[in-house]
SEFIZA-3560 file (N, C-alpha, C; in Angstrom, 3 decimals):
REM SEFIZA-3560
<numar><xx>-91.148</xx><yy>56.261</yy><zz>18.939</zz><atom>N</atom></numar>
<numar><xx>-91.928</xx><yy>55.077</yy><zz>19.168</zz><atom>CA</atom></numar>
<numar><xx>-92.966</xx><yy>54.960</yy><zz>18.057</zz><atom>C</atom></numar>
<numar><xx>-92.778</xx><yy>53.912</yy><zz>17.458</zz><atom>N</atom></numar>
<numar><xx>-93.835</xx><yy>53.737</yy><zz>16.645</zz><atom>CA</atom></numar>
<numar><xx>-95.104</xx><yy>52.675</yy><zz>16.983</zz><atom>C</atom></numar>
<numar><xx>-95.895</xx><yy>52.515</yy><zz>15.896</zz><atom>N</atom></numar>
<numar><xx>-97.461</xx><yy>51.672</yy><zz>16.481</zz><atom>CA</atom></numar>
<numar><xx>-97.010</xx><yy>50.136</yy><zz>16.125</zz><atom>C</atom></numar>
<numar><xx>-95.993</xx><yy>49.682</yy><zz>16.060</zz><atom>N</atom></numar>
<numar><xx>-94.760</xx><yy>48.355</yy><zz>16.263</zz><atom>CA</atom></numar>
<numar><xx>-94.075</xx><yy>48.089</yy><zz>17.322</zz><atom>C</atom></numar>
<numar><xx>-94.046</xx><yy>48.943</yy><zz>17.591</zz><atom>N</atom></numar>
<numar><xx>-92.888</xx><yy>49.256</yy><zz>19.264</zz><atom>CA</atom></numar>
<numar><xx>-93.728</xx><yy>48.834</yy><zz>20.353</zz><atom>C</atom></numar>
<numar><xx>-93.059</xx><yy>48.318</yy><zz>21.216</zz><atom>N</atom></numar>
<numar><xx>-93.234</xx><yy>47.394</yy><zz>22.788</zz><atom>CA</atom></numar>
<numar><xx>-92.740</xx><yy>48.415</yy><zz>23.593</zz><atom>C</atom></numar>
<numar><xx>-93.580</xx><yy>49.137</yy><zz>24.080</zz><atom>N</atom></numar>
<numar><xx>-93.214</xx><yy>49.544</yy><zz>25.534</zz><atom>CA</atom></numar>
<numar><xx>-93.330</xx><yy>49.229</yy><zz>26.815</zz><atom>C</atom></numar>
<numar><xx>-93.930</xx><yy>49.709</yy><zz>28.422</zz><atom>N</atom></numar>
<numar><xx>-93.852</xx><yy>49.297</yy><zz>29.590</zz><atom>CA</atom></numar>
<numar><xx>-94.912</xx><yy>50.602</yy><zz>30.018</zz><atom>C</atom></numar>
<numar><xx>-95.637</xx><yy>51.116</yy><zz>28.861</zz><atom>N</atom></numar>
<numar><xx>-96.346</xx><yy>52.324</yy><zz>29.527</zz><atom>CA</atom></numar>
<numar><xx>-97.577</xx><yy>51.715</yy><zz>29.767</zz><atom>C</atom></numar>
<numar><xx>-98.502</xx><yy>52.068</yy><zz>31.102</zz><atom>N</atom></numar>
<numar><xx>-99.790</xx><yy>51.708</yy><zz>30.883</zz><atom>CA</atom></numar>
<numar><xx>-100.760</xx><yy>52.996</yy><zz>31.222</zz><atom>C</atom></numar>
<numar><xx>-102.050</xx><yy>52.691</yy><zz>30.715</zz><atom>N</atom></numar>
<numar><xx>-102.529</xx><yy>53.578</yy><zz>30.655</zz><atom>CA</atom></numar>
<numar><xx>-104.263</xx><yy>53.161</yy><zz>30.961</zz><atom>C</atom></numar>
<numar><xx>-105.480</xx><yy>53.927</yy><zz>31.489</zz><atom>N</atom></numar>
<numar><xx>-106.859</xx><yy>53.467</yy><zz>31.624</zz><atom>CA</atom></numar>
<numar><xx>-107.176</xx><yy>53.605</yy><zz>30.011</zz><atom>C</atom></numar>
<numar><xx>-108.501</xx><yy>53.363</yy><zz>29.261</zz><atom>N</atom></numar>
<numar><xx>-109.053</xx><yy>53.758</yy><zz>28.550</zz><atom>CA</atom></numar>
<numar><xx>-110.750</xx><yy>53.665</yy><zz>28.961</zz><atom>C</atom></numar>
<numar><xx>-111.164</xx><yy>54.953</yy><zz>28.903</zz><atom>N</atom></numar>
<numar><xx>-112.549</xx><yy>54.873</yy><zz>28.790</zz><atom>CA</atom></numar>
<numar><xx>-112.945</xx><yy>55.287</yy><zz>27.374</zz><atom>C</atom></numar>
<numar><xx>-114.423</xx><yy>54.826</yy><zz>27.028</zz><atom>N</atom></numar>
<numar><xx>-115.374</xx><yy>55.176</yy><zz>25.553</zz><atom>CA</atom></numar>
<numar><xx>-116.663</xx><yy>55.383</yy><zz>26.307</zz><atom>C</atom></numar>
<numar><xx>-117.129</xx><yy>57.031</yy><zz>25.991</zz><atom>N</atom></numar>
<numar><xx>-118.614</xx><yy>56.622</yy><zz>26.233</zz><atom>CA</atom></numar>
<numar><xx>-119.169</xx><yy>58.314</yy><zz>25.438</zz><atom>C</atom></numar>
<numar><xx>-120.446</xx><yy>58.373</yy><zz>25.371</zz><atom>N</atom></numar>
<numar><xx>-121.262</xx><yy>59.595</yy><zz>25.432</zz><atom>CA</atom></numar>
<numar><xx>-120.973</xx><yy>60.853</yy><zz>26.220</zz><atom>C</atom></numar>
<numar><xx>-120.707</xx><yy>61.431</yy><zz>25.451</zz><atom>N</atom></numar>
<numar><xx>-120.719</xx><yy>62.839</yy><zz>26.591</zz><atom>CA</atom></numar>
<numar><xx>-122.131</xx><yy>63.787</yy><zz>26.566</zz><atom>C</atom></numar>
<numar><xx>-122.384</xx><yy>64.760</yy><zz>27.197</zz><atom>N</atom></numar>
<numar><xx>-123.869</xx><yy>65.408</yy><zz>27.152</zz><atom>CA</atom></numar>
<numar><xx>-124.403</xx><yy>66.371</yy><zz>26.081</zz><atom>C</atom></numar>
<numar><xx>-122.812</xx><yy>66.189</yy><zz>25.341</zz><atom>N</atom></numar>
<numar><xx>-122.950</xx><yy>66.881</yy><zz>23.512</zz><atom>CA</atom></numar>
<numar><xx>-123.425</xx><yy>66.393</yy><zz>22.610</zz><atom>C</atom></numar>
<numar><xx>-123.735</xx><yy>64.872</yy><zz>22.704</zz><atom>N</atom></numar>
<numar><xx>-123.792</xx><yy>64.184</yy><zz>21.441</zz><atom>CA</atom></numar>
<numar><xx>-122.418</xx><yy>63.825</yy><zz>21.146</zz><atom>C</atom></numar>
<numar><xx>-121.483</xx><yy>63.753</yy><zz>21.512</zz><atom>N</atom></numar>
<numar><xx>-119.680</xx><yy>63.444</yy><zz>20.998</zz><atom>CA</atom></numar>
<numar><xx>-120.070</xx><yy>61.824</yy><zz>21.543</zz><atom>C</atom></numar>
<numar><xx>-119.131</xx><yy>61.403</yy><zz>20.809</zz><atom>N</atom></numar>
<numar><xx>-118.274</xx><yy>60.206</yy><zz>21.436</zz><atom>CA</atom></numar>
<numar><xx>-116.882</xx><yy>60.991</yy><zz>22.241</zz><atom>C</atom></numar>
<numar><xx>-116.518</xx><yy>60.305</yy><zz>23.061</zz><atom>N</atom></numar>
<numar><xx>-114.943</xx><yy>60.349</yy><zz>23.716</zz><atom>CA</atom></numar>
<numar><xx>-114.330</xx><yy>59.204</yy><zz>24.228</zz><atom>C</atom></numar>
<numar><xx>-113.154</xx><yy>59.044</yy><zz>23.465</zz><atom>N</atom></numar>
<numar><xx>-111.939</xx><yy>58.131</yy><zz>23.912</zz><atom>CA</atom></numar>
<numar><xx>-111.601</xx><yy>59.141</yy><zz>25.361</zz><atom>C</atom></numar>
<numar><xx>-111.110</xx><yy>58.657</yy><zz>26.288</zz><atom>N</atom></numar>
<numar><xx>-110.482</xx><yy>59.244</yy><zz>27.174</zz><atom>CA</atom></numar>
<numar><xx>-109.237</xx><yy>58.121</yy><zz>27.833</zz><atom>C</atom></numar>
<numar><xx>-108.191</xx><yy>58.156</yy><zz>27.546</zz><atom>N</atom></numar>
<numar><xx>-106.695</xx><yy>58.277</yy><zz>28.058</zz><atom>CA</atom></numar>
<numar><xx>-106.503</xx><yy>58.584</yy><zz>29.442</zz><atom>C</atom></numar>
<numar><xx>-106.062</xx><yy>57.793</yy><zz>30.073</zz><atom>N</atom></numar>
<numar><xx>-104.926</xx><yy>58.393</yy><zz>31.387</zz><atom>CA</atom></numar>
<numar><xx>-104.706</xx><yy>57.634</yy><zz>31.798</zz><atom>C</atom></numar>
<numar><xx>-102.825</xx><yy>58.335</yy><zz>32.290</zz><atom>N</atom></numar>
<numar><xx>-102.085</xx><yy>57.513</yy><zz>32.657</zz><atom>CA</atom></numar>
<numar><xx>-101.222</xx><yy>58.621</yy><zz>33.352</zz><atom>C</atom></numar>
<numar><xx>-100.151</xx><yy>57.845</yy><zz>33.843</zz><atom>N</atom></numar>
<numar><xx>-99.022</xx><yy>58.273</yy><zz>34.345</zz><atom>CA</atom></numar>
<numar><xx>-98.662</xx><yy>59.122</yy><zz>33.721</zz><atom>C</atom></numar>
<numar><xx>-98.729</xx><yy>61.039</yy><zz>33.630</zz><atom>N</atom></numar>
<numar><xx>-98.310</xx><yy>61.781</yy><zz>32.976</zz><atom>CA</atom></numar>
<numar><xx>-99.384</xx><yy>62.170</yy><zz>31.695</zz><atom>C</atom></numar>
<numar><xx>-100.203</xx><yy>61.087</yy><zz>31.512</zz><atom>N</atom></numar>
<numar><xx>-101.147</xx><yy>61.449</yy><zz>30.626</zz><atom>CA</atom></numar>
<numar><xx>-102.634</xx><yy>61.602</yy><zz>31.015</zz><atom>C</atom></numar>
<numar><xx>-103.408</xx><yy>62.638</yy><zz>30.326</zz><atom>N</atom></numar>
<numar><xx>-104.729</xx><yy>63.008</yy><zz>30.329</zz><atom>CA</atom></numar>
<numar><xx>-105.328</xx><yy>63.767</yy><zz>29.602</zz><atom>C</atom></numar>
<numar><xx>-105.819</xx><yy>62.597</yy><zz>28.361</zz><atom>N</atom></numar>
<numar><xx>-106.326</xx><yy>62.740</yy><zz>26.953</zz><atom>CA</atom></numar>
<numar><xx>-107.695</xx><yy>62.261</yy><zz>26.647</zz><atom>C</atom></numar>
<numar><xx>-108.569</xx><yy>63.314</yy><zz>26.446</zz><atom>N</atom></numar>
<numar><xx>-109.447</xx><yy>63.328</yy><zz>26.317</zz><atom>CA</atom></numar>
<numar><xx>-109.963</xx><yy>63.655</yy><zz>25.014</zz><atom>C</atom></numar>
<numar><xx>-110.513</xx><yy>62.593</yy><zz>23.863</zz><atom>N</atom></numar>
<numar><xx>-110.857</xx><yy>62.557</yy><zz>22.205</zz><atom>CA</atom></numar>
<numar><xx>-112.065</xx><yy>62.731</yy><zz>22.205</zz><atom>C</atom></numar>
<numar><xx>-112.649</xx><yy>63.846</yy><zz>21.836</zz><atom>N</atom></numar>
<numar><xx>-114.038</xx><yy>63.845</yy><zz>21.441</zz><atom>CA</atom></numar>
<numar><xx>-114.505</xx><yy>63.609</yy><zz>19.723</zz><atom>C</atom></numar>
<numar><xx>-115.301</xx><yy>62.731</yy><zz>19.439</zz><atom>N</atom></numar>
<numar><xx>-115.324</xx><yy>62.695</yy><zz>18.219</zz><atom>CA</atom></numar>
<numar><xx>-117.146</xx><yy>62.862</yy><zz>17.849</zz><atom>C</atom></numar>
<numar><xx>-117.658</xx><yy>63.305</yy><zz>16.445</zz><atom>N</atom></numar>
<numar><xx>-118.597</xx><yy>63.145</yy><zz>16.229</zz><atom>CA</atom></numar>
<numar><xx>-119.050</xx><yy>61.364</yy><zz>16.313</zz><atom>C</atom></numar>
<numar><xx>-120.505</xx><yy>61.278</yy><zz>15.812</zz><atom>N</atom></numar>
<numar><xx>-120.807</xx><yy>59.901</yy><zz>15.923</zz><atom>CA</atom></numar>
<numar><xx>-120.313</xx><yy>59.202</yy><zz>15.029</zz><atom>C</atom></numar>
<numar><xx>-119.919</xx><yy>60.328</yy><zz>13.405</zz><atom>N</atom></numar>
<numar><xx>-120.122</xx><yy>59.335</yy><zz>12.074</zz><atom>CA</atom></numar>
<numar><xx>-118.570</xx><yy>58.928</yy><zz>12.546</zz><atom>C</atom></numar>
<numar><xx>-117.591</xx><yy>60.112</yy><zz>12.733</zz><atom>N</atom></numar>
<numar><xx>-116.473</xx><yy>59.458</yy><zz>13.001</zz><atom>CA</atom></numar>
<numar><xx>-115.943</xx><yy>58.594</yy><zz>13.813</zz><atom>C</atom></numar>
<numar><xx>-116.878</xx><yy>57.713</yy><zz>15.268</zz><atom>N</atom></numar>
<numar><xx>-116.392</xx><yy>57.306</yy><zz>16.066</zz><atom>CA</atom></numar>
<numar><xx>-116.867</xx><yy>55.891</yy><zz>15.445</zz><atom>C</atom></numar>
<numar><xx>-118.083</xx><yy>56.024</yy><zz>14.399</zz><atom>N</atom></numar>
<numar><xx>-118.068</xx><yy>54.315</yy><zz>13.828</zz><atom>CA</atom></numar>
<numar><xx>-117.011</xx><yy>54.665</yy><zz>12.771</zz><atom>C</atom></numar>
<numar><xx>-116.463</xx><yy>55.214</yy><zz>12.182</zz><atom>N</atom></numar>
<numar><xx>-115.366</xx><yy>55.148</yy><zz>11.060</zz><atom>CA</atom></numar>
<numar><xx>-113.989</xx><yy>54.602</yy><zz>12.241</zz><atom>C</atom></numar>
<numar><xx>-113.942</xx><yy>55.061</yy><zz>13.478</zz><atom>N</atom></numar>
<numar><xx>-112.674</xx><yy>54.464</yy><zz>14.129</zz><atom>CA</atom></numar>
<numar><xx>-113.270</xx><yy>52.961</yy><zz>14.225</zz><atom>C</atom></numar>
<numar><xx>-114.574</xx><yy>52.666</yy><zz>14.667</zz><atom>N</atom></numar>
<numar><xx>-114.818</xx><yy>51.285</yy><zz>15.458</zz><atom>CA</atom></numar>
<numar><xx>-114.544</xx><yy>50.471</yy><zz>13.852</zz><atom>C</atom></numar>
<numar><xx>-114.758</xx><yy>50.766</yy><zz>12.990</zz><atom>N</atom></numar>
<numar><xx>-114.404</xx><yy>50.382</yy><zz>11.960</zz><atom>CA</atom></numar>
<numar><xx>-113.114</xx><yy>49.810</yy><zz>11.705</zz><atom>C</atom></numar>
<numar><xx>-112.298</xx><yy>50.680</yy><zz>11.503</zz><atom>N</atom></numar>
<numar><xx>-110.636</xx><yy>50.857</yy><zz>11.510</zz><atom>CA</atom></numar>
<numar><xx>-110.105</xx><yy>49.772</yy><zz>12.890</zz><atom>C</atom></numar>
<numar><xx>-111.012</xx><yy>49.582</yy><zz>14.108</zz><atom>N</atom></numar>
<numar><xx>-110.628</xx><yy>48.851</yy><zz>14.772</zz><atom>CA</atom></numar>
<numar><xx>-110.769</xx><yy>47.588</yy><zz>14.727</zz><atom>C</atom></numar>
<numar><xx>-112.344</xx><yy>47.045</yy><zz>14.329</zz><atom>N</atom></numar>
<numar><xx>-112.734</xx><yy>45.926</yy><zz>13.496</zz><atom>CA</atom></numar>
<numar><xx>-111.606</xx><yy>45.362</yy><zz>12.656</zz><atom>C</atom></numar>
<numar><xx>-111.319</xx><yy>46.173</yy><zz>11.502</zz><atom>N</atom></numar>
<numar><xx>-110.224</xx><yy>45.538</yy><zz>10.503</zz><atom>CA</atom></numar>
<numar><xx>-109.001</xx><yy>45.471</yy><zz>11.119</zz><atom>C</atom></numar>
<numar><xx>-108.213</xx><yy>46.196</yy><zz>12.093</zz><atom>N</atom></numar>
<numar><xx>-107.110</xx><yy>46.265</yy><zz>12.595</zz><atom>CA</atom></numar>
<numar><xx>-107.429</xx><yy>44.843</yy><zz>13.249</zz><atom>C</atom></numar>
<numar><xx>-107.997</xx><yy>44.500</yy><zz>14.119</zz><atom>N</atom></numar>
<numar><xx>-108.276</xx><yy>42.890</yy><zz>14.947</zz><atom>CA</atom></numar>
<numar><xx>-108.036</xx><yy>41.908</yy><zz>14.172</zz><atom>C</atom></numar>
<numar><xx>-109.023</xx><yy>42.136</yy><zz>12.775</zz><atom>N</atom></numar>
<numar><xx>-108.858</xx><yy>41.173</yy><zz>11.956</zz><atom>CA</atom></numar>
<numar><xx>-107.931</xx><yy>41.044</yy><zz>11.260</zz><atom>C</atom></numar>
<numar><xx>-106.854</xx><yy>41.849</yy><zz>10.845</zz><atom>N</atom></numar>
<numar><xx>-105.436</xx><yy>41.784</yy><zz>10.041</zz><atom>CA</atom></numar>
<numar><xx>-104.523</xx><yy>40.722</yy><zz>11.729</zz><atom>C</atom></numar>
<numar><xx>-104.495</xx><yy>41.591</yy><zz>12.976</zz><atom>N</atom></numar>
<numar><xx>-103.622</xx><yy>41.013</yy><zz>13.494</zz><atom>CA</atom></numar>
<numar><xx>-104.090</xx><yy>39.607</yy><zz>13.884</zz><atom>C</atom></numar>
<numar><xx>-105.041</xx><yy>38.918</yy><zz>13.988</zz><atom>N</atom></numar>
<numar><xx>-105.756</xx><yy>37.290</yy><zz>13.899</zz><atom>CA</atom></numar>
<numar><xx>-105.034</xx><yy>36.979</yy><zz>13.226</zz><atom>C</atom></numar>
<numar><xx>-104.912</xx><yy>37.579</yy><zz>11.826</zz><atom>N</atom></numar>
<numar><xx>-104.550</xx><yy>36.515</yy><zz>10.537</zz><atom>CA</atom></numar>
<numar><xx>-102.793</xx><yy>36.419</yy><zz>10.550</zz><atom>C</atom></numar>
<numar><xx>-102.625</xx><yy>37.811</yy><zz>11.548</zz><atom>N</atom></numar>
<numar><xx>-100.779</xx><yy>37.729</yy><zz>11.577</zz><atom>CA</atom></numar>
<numar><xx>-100.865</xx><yy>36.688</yy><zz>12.730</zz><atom>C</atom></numar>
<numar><xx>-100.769</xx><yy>36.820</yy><zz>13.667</zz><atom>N</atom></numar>
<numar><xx>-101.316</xx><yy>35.966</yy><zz>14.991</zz><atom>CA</atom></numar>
<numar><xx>-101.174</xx><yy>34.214</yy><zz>13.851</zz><atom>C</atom></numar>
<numar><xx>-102.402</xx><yy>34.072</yy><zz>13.689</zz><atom>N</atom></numar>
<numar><xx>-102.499</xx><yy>32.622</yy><zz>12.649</zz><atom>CA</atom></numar>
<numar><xx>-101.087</xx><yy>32.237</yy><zz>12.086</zz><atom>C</atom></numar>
<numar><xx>-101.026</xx><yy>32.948</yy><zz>11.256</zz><atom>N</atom></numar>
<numar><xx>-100.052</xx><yy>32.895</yy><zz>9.963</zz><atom>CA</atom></numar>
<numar><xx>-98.431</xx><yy>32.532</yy><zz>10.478</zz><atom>C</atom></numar>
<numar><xx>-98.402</xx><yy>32.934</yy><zz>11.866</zz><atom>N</atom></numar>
<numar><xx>-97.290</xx><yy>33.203</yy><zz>12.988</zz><atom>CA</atom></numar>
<numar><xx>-96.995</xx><yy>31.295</yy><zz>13.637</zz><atom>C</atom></numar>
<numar><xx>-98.321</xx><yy>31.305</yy><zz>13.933</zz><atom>N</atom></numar>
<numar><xx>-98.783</xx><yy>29.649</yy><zz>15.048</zz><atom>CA</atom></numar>
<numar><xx>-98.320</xx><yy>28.810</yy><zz>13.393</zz><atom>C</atom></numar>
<numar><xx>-99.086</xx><yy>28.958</yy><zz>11.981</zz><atom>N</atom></numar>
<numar><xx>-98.703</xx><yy>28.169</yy><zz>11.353</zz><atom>CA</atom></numar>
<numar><xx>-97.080</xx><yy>28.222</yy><zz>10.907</zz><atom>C</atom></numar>
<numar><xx>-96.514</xx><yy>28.866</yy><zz>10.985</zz><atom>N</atom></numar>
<numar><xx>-94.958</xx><yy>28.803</yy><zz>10.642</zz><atom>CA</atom></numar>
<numar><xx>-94.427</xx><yy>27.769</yy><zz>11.573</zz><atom>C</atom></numar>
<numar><xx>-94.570</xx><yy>28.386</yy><zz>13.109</zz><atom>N</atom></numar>
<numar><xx>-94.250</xx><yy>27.450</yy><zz>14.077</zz><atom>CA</atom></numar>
<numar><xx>-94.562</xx><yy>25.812</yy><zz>13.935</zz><atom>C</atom></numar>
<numar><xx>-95.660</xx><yy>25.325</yy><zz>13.303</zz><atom>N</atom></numar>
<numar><xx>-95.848</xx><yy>23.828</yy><zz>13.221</zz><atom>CA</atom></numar>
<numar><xx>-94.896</xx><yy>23.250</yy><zz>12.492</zz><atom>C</atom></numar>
//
């Protein structure tokens, strides 16, 4: 499965502070229970990476609606 691929899996996501100073992604689902602790600098380097990821798929999204006209 790649980060292209359509699946049928679902899953919770939480983001918050833990009592370390970490950030944590935390995962779970059906079979899953994943818990990401990250420092701070790295959890704005993901919110980052997520920022631009939104904004590439808008412009695919767009670019998609304008073909269709």
């Amino acid at each position: 499965m790649g980060i292209n691929s359509e699946n049928d899996i679902s899953a919770n996501l939480q983001i918050g502070p833990t009592t370390l100073g970490m950030v944590r992604i935390y995962l779970a689902g059906d079979g899953i229970d994943l818990p990401l602790d990250f420092d701070p600098d790295e959890a704005e380097e993901i919110a980052e990476e997520l920022r631009a990821a939104a904004q590439a798929a808008r412009k695919l999204a767009q670019s998609g609606k304008d073909k269709k006209r």
